[in-house]
N, C-alpha and C positions, 0 to 999 in steps of 0.2 A: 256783673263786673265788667262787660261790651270788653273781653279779653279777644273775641275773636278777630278787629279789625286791625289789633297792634300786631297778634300775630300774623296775620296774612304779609303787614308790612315788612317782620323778623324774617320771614322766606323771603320776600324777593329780597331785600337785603344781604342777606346772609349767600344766594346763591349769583348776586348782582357783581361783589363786591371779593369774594374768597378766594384768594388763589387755590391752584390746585397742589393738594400733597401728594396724591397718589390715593392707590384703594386700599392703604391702609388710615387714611386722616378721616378720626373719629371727630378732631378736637373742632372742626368746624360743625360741628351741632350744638355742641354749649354754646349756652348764650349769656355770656357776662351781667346783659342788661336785666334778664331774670329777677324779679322780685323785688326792682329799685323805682317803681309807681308807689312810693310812700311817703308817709308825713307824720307826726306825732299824735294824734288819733286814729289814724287806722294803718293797720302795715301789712303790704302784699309781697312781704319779706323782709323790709329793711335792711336790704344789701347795697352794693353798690358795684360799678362799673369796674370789677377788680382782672387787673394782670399779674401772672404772678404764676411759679409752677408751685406742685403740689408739695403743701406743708411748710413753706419755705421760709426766709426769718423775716423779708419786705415783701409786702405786697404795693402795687402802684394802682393808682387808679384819678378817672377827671373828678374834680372838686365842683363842686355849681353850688354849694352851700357856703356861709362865711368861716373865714377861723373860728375854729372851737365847736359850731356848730355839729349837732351829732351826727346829722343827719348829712354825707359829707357830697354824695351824691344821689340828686331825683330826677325821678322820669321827666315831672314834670315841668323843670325848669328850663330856660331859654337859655342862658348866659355860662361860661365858664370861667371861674378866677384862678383856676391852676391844673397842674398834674403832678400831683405830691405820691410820694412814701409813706404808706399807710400799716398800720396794725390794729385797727380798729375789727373787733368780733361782734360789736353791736352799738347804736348808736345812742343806748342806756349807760355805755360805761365812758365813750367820748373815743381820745386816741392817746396817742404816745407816742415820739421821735418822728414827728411829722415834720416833714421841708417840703415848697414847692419849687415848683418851673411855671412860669405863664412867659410864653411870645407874645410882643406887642408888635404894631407896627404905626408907624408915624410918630407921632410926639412920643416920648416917657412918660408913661404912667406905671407909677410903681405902686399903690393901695388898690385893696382886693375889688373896692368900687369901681374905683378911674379902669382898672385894666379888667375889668369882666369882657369876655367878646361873648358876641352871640353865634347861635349855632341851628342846625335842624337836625333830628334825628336822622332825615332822610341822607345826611352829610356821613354819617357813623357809622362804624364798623367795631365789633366789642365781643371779642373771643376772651377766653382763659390765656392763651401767646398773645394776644397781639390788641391793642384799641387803634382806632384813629378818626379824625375827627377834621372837618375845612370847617372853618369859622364864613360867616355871612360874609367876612370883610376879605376872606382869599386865600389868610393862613391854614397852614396846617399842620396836626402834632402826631408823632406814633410813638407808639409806646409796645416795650417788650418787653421782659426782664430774666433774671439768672435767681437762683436763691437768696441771693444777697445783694444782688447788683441791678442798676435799674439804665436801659439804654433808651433814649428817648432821639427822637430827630424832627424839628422845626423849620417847614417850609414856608421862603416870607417872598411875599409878591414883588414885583420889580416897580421903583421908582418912589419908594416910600423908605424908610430908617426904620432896622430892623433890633430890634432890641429881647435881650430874655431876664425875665426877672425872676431872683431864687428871694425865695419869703421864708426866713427862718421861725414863722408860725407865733405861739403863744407865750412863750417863755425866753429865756435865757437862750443867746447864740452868739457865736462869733466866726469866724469870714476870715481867708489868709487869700489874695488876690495873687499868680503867680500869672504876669501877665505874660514872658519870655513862652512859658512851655503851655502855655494854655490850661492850665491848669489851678483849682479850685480846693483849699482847702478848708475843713472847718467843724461845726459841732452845731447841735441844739441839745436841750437840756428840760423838753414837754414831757412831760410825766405825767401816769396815773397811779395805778397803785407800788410803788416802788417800797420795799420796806426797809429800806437803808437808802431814799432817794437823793443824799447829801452826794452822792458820788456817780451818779448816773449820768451819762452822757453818751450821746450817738454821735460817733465818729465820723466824718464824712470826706472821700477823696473825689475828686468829677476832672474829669478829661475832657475837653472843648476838643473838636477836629477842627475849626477855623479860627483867626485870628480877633482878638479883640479890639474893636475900633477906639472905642472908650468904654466906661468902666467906672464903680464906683459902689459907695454903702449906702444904705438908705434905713428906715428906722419907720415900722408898720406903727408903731405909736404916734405921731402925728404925720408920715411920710416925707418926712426931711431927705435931702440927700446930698451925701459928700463924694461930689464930683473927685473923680481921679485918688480916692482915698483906697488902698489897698488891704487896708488891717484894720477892724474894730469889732469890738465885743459889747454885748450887752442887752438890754430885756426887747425883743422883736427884732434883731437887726438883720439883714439882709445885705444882698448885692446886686447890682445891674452893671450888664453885660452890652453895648451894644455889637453887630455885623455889618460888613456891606447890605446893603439893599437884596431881595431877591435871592440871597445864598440860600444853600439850603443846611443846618448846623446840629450835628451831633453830638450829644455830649453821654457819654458815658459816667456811672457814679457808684459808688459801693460805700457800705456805713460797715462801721462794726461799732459792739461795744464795749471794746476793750480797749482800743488805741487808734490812735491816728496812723502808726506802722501795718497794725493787723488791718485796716481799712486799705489801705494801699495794697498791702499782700489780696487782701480779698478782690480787688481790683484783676490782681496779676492772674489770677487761680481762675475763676467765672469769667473775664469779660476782656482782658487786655490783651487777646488775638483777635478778638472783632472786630474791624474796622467796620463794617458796616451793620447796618440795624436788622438786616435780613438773615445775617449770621446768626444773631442772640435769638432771633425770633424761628429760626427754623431747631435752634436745641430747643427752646420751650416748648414749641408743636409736638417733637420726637418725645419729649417726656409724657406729655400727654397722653399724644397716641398710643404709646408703651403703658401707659396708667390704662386707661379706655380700652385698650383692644385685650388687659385681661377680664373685661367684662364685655362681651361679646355678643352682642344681641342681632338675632336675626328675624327675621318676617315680621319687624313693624315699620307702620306706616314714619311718613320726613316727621312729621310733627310730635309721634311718640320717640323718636329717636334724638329730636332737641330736646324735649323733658327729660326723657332718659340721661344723656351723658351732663343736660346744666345741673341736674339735680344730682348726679356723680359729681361733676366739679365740684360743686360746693361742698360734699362729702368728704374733699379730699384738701381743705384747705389749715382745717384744726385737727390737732393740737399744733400751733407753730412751732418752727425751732427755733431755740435758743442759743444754739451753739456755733461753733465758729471753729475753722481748719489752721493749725499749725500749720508751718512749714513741713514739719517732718510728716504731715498724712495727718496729725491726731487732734480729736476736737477736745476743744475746751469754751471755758464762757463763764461773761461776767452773770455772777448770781443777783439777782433782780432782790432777794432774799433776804442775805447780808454785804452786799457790795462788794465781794469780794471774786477775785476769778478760780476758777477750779478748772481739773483735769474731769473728759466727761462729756457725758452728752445732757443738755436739757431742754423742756418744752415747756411749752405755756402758751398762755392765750386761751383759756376753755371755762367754762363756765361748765362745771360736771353735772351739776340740777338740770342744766339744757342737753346734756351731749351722752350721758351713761345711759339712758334708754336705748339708743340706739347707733349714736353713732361712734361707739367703741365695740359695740359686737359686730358691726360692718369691718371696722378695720381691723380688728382682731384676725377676721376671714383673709383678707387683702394684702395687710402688711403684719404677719407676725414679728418680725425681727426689727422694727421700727417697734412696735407698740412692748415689746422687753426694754428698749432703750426706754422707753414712757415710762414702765415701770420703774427701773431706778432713779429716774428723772424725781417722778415724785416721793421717794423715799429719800432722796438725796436734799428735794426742798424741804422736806420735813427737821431732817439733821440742820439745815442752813436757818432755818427760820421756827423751828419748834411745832410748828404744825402743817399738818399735812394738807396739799391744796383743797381748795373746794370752787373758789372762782378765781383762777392766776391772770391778773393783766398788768405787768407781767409776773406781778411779784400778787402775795394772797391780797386780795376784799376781802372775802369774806361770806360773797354775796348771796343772794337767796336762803336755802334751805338741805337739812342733811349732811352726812359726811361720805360724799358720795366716793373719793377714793379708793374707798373699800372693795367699793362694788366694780370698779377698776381690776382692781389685783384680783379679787378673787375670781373675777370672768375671768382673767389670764392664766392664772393660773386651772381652773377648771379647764382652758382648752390648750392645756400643754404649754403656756408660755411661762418659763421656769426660772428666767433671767434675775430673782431678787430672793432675798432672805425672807419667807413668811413667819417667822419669829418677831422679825426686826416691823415686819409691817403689822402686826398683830400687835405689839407693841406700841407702835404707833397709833393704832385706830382707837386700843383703849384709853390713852391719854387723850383722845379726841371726845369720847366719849365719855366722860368724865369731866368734864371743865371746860369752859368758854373761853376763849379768845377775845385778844382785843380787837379784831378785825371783823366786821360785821356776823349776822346770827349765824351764818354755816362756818365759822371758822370754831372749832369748838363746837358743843351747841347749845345755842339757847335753851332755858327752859330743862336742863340736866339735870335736879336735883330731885324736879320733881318726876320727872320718868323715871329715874330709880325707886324713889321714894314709893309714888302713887300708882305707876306704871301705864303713866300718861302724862303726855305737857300742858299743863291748867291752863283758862282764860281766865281773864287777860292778862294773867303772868307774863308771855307769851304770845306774839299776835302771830297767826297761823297756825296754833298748839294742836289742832286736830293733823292738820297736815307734814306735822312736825312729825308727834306721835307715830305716821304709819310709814315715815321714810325712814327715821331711828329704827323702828323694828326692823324695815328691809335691811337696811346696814348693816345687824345686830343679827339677822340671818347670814350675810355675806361673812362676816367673821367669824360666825360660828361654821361655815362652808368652807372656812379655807384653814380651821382650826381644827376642824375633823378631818379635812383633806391630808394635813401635813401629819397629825398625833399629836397636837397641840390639847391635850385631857383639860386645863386647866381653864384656855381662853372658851373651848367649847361648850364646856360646866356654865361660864358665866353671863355670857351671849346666847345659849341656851335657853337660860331662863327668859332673856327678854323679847326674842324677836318673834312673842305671839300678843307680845304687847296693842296692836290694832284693834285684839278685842274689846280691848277697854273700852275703845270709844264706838262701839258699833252698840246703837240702841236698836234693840230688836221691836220694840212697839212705833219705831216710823220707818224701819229699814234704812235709817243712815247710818253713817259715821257722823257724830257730833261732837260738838266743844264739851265740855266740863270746866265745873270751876275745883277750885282748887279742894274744896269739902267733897268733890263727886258730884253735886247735881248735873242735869242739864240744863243745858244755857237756853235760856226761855227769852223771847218766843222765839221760837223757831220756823224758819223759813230757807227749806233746802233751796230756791229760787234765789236768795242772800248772795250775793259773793263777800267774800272778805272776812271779818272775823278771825275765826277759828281756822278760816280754809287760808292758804297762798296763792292768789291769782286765780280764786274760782267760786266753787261754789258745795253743797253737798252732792249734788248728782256728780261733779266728776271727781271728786275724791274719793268715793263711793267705791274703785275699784284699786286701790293703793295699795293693795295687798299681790305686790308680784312675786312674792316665794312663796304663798300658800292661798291661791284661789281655792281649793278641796276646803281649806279651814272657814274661808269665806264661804262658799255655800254651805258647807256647815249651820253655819250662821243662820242662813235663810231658811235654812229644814231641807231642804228639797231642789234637786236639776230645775225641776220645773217652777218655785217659786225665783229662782236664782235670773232665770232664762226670762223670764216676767219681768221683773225690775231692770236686765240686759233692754229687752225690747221698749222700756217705757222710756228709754232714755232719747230712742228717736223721735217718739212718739207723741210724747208730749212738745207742747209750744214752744218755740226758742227765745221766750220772754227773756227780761234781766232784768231782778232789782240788783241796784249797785250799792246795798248794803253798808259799811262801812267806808266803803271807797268814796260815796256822796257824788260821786261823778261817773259817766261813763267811760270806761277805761278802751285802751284800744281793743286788749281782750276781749269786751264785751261786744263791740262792734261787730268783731270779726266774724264770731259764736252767731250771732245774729245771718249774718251776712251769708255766712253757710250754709242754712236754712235744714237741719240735720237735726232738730229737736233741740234736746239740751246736749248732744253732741258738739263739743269745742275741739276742734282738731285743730285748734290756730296756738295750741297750748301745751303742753306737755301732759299735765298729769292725768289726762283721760283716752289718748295715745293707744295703747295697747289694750284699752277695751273692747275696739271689735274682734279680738281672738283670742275673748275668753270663753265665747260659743265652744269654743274646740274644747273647754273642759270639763262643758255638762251635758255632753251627746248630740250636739246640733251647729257641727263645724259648716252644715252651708251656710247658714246665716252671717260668720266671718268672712265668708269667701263671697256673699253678696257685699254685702257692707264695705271688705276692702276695698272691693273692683269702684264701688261707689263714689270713695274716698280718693282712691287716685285719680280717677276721671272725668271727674266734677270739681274737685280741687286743687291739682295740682297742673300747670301748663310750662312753656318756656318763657312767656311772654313773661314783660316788666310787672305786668300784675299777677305772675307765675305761682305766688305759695299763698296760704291761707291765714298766713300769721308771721311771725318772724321766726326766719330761717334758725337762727341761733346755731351757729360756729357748725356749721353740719349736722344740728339736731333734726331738725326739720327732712332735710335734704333726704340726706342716710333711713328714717321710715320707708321714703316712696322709694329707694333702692332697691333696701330690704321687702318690702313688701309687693315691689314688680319681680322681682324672683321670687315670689310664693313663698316669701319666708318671713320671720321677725322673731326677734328673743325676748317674747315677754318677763321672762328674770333673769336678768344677766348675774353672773355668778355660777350660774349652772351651763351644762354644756351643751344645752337643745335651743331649736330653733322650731318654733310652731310654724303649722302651714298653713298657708290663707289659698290666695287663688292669683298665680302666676301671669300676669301679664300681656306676655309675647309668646309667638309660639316655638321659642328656642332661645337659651343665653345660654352661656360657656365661661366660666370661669377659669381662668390661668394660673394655678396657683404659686405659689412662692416657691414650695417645693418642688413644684416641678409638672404637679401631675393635674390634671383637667377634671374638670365635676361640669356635668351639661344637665339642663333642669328642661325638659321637653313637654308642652302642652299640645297635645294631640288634637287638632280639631278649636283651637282655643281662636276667639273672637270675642267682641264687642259683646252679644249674648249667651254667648259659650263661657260664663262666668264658673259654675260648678263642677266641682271634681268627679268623677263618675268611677275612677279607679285607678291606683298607682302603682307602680313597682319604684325599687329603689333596687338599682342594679339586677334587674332581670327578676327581682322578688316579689313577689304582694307586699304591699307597704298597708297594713291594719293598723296604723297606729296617725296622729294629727302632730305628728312631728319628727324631727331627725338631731341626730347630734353633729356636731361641730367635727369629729373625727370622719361620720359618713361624708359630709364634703370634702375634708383633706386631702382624705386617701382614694380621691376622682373617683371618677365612676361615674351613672346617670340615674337624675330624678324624673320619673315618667309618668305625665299624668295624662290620662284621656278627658276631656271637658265636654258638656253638654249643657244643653240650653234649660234644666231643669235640675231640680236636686236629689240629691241620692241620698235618701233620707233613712236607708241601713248602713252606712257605710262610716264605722271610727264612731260608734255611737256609745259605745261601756266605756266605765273607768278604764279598762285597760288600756284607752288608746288615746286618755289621758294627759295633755304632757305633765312634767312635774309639779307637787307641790310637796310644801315638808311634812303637810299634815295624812299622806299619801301612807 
């Protein structure tokens, strides 16, 4: 991937270029640029150059891709056409209430062509607080922002005509020009999935600190422009702004989506005592740093410590919020759902098929009292629009696969987070469960009738139906887990029954999970090397381990630890060939898989993920604790070609978190967290409550990968995992590490983590 010469460049940069915080500024180790060396066949994240604090409802970032473009920022482009307001979580779904900003200098040029400037990386500076950027031609842009507010400042060279142009993007906008007070009013109206989008609009107020020279609308449709015109609506329209020569100009801006008053209050509230850029930009740093320093890592090397906190960043950007501050203190927000405003708090932006593996049991750890507001959040979408999220931008797709909210609430609730009716959401999940949706296969789900029926999703009823089949079951454990948790007799009875449904489709004469047609055969010929099909985004070898509530039931299956541990190992083992099966093309997927060189190991993907610590559940947890070390350190860096696949809203990110602190929650729903092999040789969690949990590797290095023996608060810890309460209630996890493995050590069922077949 020749990852190491861009980072060597990310250090001197980063130590070139950084003001100092003090010894507590963590936030200069994220590297925004992280994972944004991509394109639409291969993705070494598909991120982009994002500012923004953690969770917040705008994010900002440079643009070097055209409107509409998914792909909104790359490494490897030269030029840039803006610095827009972003909510984009992946460059498969596009964006939503996007505007830019692009400085020109010399003529007007107001189309995304005429005004692209060029640029060098060596010019850039790209944290989580703060971008900036000198164009080849002299200018320069920074950028900071507030949860809702975004402060930008444009420096223009002297003896040229300085002009800034706002691109009200793809859709419907319109422009209020208040030349007296410097000030900018207005709306766009780009939408993605909006389920009531007749009403939807981003509200927008922007503050100029210097005066405007001339002035006027312009119209990204063929780039017309009406000199000196103050007011005009309509599909691409925009405005230009010129300065004196040489100034340098400020403009402050905050959207809401409720009003052009609440825009303005939001204004008042985040940004309208800043006068300068350095203000907004040192609260974003403090946020951060207050993020990052409750995760506290000590004795790694500069370059484990940029992976570390960019790959926290990104952990910490989804779920977004949706909500917006009254005057009197209290949030409310327009519902993306049914167009309507409510009293409340809400999120969205998440794709749950990418983000429930892991990056809701990180934040469950992190931020308890944010992720209960999550919870009614998504019980409240459900009341607004009849079904419960499954992919919100902002409002349901639909997208992918599963009804993963379930597996939301019932993590929550399994680790004390008590903030919603489980009646109400048990309720919810069986109408999910039960009937499709009009909004793509995960809203609803596809192929329902027959997994009651047959106790499988048929092909080609169904495309994905193997893969369908073993995430419904998980689901269909998580409700029956949160229906025995509360005394729910009824839902428990019923979900019960289904969520050992996986079996169906495990043929015990080739060792996969396979398709079925709707009589029961199997689907012939068969080729676990296949992607596509029966699988979503894969292939048999990584759906092969879908069964994250009952691994025990899955060896079962195989007969035996040791044939179980056998089909584990073949998965390295074998070639990292790819037929592209159904797909008829190669997918970025497959590239990636390739590219990793890990077998049939696809770590650039979700559903194969939590297969190296399923060792921990048939006597041979060093092999996890080799394999992870492997995983982080071969595939994951800071650099723009940082992750192995796409990042996906913190899915990505939140693994190597979790899994440099020697943890990860193979089934979320339950309240442990299996152990793998720790990283550093000391982090320190801060917890919300108050009290501190430190995770210590004795001796731990590069080949100090294996555990040799643990205490958990001064105790022998004999078991390959912990619960979510042993972290709460602080204390330390202690492990000693050697260069060999400790092959007695957590090796019986007892030390087991969960399964339901247990």
């Amino acid at each position: 991937m020749k990852k190491l010469p861009i980072l060597l460049l990310l250090l001197v940069a980063t130590f070139t270029f950084q003001p100092s915080f003090g010894k507590t500024d963590l936030v200069h180790y994220a590297n925004s640029l992280q994972g944004t060396d991509s394109h639409f066949g291969y993705s070494n994240g598909n991120t982009y150059a994002t500012v923004g604090q953690p969770f917040a409802m705008h994010l900002w970032t440079a643009q070097t891709g055209r409107n509409g473009d998914g792909w909104k920022y790359t490494y490897g482009a030269t030029t840039i056409r803006g610095f827009g307001q972003t909510h984009q979580c992946s460059p498969w779904v596009g964006d939503y209430a996007w505007y830019s900003f692009m400085p020109v200098s010399g003529s007007l040029r107001v189309g995304e062509e005429e005004r692209q400037a060029s640029f060098s990386h060596d010019n850039e500076i790209a944290h989580p607080d703060y971008y900036s950027v000198i164009f080849d031609n002299g200018m320069r842009t920074e950028m900071t922002s507030t949860e809702r507010c975004g402060h930008l400042r444009f420096s223009f060279p002297k003896g040229q005509d300085a002009w800034v142009v706002i691109d009200g993007y793809t859709a419907g906008s319109g422009w209020s020009i208040d030349v007296k007070n410097r000030q900018i009013t207005g709306w766009v109206n780009n939408v993605r999935w909006i389920n009531n989008g007749d009403s939807f609009r981003c509200h927008i107020f922007m503050q100029f600190d210097q005066p405007f020279e001339a002035y006027g609308t312009w119209s990204n449709r063929d780039n017309s422009i009406n000199e000196g015109e103050t007011q005009r609506e309509g599909e691409g329209v925009g405005v230009y702004l010129k300065f004196r020569p040489g100034t340098k100009v400020q403009v402050r801006t905050a959207s809401s989506y409720i009003s052009d008053e609440q825009a303005r209050l939001t204004w008042q509230q985040e940004i309208g005592n800043d006068k300068k850029l350095e203000q907004t930009r040192r609260r974003a740093a403090d946020m951060w740093n207050n993020l990052f320093g409750r995760v506290l890592v000590e004795g790694a090397s500069e370059s484990e410590m940029q992976t570390f906190y960019s790959c926290l960043f990104r952990a910490n950007l989804f779920s977004r919020q949706f909500f917006e501050i009254k005057k009197d203190g209290t949030p409310y927000y327009y519902s993306p759902y049914d167009g309507k405003v409510h009293d409340g708090y809400m999120y969205t932006d998440n794709g749950l098929w990418d983000t429930f593996r892991s990056q809701f049991p990180l934040t469950n750890l992190l931020h308890p009292t944010q992720q209960g507001q999550y919870m009614q959040a998504l019980l409240q979408a459900q009341q607004e629009c009849g079904w419960l999220p499954a992919w919100s931008f902002p409002g349901e797709c639909g997208g992918m696969l599963g009804n993963h909210a379930i597996s939301l609430l019932a993590d929550a609730w399994a680790k004390g987070i008590r903030s919603f009716d489980p009646a109400q959401a048990l309720e919810a999940y069986a109408h999910e469960a039960m009937n499709k949706g009009p909004w793509g296969g995960a809203n609803g789900r596809a192929g329902w009738k027959e997994y009651w029926q047959l106790g499988y999703v048929s092909y080609p009823e169904s495309s994905g139906s193997t893969s369908q089949t073993q995430e419904y079951a998980y689901d269909d454990f998580c409700a029956w887990q949160l229906a025995r948790a509360t005394g729910n007799k009824f839902y428990e009875e019923v979900f019960g029954r289904v969520m050992y449904n996986y079996k169906n489709v495990f043929d015990k004469h080739t060792g996969f999970m396979r398709g079925r047609d709707i009589k029961g055969n199997w689907l012939e010929p068969f080729d676990p090397l296949a992607w596509g099909g029966p699988y979503c985004e894969g292939n048999a070898w990584h759906y092969n381990w879908s069964v994250f509530h009952d691994v025990q039931g899955l060896i079962n299956l195989y007969g035996s630890d040791e044939a179980f541990i056998a089909k584990l190992d073949s998965v390295w083992s074998i070639p990292n060939d790819v037929h592209v099966g159904t797909y008829g093309v190669m997918i970025h997927e497959m590239a990636e898989m390739q590219q990793a060189g890990m077998g049939q190991y696809a770590h650039g993907n979700q559903p194969i993920q939590h297969m190296p610590y399923l060792y921990c559940y048939a006597g041979q947890p060093w092999k996890t604790q080799y394999h992870v070390r492997q995983i982080m350190t071969r595939l994951y860096d800071a650099s723009p070609q940082g992750y192995p696949g796409d990042e996906d809203q913190g899915g990505m990110s939140s693994w190597f978190v979790l899994s440099a602190l020697g943890l990860y929650a193979v089934c979320p729903g339950t309240d442990q967290y299996v152990i793998g092999s720790p990283l550093y040789p000391k982090v320190t969690l801060k917890l919300e409550n108050g009290n501190s949990f430190s995770i210590v590797a004795e001796g731990n290095s590069a080949d100090n990968v294996y555990i040799q023996s643990a205490t958990l608060d001064g105790r022998s810890l004999d078991k390959n995992w912990i619960t979510y309460d042993d972290i709460m209630r602080g204390g330390e996890l202690h492990f000693v590490m050697g260069p060999k493995p400790n092959t007695s050590r957590c090796t019986t069922k007892a030390a087991s983590p969960f399964s339901v077949s247990d």
